[in-house]
C-alpha positions in Angstrom: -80.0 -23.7 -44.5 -79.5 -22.1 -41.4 -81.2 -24.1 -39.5 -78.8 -27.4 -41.4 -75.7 -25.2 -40.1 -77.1 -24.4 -36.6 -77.8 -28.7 -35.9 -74.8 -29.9 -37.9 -72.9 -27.5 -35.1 -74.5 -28.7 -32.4 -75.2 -32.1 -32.6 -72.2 -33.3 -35.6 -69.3 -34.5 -35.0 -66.3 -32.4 -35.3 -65.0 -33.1 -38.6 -68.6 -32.7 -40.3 -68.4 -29.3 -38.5 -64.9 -28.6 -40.0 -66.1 -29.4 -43.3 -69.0 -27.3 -43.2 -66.9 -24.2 -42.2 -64.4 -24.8 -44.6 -67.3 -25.1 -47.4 -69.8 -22.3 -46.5 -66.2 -20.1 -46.0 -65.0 -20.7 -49.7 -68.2 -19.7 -51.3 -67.7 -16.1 -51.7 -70.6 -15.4 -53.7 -72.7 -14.5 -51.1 -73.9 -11.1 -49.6 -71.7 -10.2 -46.4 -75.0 -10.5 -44.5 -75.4 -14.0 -45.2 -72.4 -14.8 -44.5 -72.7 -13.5 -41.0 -75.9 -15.5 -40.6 -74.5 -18.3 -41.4 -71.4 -18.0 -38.9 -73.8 -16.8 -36.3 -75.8 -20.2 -36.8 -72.7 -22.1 -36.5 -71.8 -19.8 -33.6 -75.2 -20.2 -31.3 -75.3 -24.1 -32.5 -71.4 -24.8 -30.8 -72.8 -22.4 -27.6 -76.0 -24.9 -27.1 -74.0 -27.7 -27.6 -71.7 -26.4 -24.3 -68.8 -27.0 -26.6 -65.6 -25.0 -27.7 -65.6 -22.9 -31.0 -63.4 -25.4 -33.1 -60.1 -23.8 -34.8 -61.4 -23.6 -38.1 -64.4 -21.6 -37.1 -62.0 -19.1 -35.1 -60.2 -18.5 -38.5 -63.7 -17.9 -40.5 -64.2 -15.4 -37.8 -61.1 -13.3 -38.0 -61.2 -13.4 -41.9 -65.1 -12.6 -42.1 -64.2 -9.6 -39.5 -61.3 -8.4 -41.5 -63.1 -8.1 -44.4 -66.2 -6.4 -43.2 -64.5 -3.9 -41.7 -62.2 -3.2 -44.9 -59.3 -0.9 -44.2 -61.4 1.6 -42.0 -62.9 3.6 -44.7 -66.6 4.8 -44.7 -68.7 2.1 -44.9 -72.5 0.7 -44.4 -72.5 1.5 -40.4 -74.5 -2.3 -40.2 -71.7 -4.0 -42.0 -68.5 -2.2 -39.6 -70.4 -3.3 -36.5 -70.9 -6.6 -37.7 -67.1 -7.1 -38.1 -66.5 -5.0 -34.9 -68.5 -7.7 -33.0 -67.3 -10.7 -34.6 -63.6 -8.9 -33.9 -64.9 -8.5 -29.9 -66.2 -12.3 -29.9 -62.7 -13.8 -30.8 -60.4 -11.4 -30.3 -59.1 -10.6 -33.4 -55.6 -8.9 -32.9 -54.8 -8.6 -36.4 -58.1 -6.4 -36.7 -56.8 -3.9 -34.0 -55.2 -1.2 -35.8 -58.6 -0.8 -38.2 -60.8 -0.9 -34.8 -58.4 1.8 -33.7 -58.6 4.2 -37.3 -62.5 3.8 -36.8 -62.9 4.7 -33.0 -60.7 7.8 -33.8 -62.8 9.0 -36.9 -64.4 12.1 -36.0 -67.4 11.0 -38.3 -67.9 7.5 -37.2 -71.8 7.0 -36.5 -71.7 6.8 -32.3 -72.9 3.6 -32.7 -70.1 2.1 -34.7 -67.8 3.7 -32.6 -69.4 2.2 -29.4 -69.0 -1.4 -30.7 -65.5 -0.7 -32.3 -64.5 0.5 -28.9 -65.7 -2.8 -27.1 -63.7 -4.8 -29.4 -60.4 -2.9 -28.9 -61.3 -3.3 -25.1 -61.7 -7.2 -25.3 -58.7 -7.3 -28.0 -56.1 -5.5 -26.0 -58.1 -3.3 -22.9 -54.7 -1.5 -21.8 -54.1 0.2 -24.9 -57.5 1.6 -25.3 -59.1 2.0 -21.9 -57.8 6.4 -22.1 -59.7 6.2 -26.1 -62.8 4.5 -24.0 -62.8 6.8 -21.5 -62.7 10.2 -23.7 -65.8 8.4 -25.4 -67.5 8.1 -22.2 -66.7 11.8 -21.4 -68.7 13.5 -24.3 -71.8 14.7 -23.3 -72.7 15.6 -26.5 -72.9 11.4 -27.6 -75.7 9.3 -26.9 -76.2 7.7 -23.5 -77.2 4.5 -25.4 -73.9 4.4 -27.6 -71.7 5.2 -24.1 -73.8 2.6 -22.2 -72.2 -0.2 -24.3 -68.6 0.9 -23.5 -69.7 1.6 -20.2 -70.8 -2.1 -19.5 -67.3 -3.6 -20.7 -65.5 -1.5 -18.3 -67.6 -2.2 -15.5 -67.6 -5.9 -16.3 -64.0 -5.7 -16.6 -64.0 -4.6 -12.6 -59.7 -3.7 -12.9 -59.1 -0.7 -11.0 -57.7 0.5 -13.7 -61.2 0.4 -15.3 -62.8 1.5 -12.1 -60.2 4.6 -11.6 -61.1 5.5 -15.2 -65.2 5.6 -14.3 -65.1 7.3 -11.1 -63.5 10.0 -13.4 -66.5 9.8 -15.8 -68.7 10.1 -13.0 -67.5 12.7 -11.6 -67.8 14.9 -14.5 -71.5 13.0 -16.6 -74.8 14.3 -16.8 -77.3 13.1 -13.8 -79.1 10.5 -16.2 -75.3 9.1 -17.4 -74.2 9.2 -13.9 -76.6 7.3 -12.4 -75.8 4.5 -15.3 -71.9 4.8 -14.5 -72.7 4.3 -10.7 -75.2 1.5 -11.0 -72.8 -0.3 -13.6 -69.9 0.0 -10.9 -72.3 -0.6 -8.1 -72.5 -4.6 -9.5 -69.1 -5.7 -8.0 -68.3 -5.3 -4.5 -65.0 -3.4 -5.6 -66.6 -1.6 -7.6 -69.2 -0.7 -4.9 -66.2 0.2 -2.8 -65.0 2.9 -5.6 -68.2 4.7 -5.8 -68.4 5.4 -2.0 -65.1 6.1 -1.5 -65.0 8.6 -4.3 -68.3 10.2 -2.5 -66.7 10.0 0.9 -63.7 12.0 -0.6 -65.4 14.6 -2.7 -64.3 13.3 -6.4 -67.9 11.7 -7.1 -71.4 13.8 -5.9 -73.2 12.2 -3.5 -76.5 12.4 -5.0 -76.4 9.0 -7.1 -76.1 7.0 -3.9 -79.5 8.3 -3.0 -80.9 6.6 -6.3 -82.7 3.3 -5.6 -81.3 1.5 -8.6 -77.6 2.8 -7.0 -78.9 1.2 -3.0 -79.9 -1.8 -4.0 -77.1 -3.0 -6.1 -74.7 -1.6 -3.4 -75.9 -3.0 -0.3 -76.3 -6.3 -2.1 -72.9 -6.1 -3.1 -71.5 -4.3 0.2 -74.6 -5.2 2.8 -71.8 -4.2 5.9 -71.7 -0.7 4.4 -75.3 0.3 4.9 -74.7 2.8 7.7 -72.1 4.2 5.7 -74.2 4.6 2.8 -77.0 6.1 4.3 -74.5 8.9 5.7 -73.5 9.5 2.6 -76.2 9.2 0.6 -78.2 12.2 3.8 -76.0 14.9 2.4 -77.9 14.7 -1.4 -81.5 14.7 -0.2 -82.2 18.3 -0.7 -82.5 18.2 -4.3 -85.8 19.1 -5.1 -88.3 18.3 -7.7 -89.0 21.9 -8.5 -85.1 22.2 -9.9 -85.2 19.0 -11.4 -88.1 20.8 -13.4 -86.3 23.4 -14.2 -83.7 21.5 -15.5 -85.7 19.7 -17.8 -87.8 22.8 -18.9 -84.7 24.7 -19.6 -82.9 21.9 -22.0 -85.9 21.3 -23.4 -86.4 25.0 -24.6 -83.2 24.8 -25.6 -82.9 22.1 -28.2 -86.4 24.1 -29.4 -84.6 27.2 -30.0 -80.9 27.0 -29.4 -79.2 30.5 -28.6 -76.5 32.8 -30.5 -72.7 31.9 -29.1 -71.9 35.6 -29.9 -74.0 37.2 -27.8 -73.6 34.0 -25.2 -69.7 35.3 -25.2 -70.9 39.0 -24.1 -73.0 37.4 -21.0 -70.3 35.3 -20.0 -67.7 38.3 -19.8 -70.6 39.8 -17.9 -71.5 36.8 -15.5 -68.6 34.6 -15.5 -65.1 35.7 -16.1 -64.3 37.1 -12.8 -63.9 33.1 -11.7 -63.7 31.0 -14.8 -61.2 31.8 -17.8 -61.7 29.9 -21.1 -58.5 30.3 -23.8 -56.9 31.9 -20.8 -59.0 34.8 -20.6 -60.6 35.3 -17.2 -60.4 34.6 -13.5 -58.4 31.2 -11.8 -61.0 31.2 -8.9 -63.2 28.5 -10.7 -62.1 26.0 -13.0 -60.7 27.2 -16.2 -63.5 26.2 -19.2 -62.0 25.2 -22.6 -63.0 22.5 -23.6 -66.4 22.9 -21.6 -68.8 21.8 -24.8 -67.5 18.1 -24.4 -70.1 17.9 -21.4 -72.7 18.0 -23.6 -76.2 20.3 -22.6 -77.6 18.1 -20.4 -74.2 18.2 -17.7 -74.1 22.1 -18.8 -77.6 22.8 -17.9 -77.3 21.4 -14.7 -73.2 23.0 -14.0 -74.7 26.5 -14.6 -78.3 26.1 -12.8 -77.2 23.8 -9.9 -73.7 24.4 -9.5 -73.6 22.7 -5.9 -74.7 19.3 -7.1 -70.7 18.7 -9.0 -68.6 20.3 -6.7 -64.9 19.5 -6.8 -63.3 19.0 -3.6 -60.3 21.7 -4.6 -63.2 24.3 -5.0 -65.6 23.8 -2.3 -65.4 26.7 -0.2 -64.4 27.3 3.7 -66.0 28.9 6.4 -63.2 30.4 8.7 -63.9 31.6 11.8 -61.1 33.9 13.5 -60.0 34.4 16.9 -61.7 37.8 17.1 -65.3 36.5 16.2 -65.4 36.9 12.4 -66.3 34.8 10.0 -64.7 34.3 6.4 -66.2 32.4 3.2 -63.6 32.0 0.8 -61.7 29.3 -1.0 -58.5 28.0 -0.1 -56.0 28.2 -2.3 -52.1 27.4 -0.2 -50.3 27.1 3.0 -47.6 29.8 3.2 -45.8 28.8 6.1 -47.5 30.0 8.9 -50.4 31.5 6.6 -53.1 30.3 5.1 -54.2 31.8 1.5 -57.6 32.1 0.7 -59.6 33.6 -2.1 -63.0 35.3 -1.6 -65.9 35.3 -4.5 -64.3 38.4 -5.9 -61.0 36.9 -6.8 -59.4 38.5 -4.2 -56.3 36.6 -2.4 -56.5 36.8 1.9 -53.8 35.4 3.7 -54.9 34.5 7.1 -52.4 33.6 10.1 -52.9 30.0 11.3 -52.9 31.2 15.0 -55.8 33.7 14.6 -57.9 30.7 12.8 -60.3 29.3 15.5 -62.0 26.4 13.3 -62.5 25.7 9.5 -64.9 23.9 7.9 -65.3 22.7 4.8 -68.9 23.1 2.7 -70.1 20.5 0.6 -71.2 23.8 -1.1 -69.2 26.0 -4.3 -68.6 29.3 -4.0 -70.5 29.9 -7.4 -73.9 31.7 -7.1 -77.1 29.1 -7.6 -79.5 31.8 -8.6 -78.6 32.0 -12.2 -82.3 30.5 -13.0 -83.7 33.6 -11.6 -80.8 36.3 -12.1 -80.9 35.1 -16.2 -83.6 35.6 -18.8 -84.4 31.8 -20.5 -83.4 33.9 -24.3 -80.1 34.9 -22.4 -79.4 31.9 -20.8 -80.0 30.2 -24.3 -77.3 32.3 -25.6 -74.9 31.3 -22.8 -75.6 27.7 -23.5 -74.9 28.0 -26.7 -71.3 29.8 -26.3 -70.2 27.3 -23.6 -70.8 24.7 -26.0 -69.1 25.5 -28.6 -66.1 25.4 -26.5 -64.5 22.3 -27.7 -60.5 22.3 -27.7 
């Protein structure tokens, strides 16, 4: 039978094709799998033939996707994507606001909500691009799920799309990241974004020196190879040994997660001088709630290689004064003739603009990269742990 459907569509005439949607449609008897089959033989028949989906097949579609995805309630995960897709395939606006309940379940498999979110996208993308992007954000989802949404957006190539994932890179994992920059990477605009956002300090320069990252960019942008390669100098110094690390230090992790309790106590110890979380705690470093969206893999790499994510706003300055010292600190305002700075301590400094020789600004954050040596694994476990559990 499938095979009958999938000729009749591509090599019928119109009318024998109307007929058979309107038939196969009224027979309601069969399983919700079948029927999908059976509009997806129709489907690839009409795509060989190199013709347009006819009307009547557009209206099978939006009432097969309206019932498969019922009114949003829990369902078989196979069935809600199902209807999700054929909702993404013909745009089926009447579907929206149950594609918008689902993405915004809490309990939604990651999957579902991955192809629920591509529908909304293709349906109405301006509504739902900020619901897209917090998915993209969590760490803590599956790169494979986020890679679905992430494709959409890239393919989209808006710059409202391509604002919204230099944001995501800015923030994701080293493994994500490298997927958001080689998705952007395949448009010259998008291209464009990813160095610019290196070349002012809202994206780490350390994708760019990813092959997968060059290629796609200089084919895109081949006049911006010298450019590139400037950028791209400044990440080379990662080395293989902290990669290591890295990965021997999640690993353990998900082996023997640690205690959030005692995480909290080495975190007043270690961290609250710079960061605050539930406004407890320094302003010298960003402020943490809502930290655990990152997931482990960005946390691991936040807390053992804090220079590889640096922020522009809290890269640190060395200051050189007219009297021969030199001051690391952060700056933090211009007070008329002043300029403010804060040192590691927390500790303000206000420095006269006439007694500052030169400034410079590190690629580098003020926030000691030792902690795989100054913490015990156990301990650093237990930090882990209380930093993600930080989720509002």
């Amino acid at each position: 039978l499938l095979e009958w459907v999938r000729h009749i569509a591509r090599h019928g005439l119109p009318t024998e094709m109307d007929t058979v949607v309107r038939r196969l449609q009224s027979e309601r008897d069969r399983s919700w799998e079948r029927q999908v089959e059976l509009f997806r033989a129709i489907q690839l028949g009409v795509e060989q033939r190199g013709g347009r989906a006819a009307e009547s097949l557009g209206s099978w579609a939006e009432a097969l996707a309206t019932g498969l995805l019922g009114k949003g309630e829990p369902a078989d995960p196979a069935r809600l994507r199902a209807g999700a897709e054929l909702a993404a395939t013909f745009r089926v606006g009447s579907a929206e606001p149950t594609l918008a309940a689902i993405a915004a379940a809490p309990g939604a498999a990651p999957g579902v909500r991955a192809t629920v979110l591509r529908a909304l996208l293709a349906i109405r993308a301006e509504a739902h691009r900020g619901l897209a992007g917090e998915f993209l954000k969590d760490g803590n989802l599956p790169n494979d799920a986020r890679a679905e949404v992430l494709q959409v957006l890239a393919r989209e190539n808006s710059p409202e799309s391509r604002g919204l994932l230099v944001d995501v890179l800015r923030g994701a994992s080293s493994r994500f990241g490298l997927q958001v920059a080689t998705a952007l990477c395949g448009s010259a605009e998008g291209a464009g974004a990813v160095l610019g956002a290196v070349a002012d300090g809202r994206a780490p320069a350390r994708f760019l020196a990813e092959r997968a990252v060059k290629d796609r960019l200089l084919a895109v942008r081949p006049r911006d190879a010298e450019l590139l390669e400037r950028l791209a100098a400044s990440a080379r110094g990662d080395s293989g040994r902290l990669q290591k690390t890295l990965e021997e230090r999640r690993d353990a992790f998900v082996k023997s997660p640690g205690n959030p309790d005692a995480g909290a106590k080495i975190f007043e110890a270690n961290c609250v001088v710079c960061h605050s979380v539930k406004g407890h705690g320094g302003n010298i470093g960003p402020q943490l709630d809502g930290i655990g969206h990152r997931g482990l893999e960005r946390l691991c790499e936040d807390v053992l290689n804090p220079n590889a994510n640096v922020d522009r706003v809290f890269r640190y300055s060395v200051v050189t004064r007219a009297n021969g010292e030199a001051f690391t600190g952060l700056f933090r305002r211009e007070e008329g003739q002043l300029l403010v700075f804060v040192d590691a301590t927390g500790k303000e400094l206000p420095l006269p603009k006439a007694e500052i020789l030169s400034r410079t600004e590190s690629e580098a954050s003020l926030m000691p990269d030792n902690f795989r040596e100054s913490i015990a694994p156990d301990a650093f476990n237990d930090l882990l742990s209380f930093l993600l559990s930080q989720r509002k």
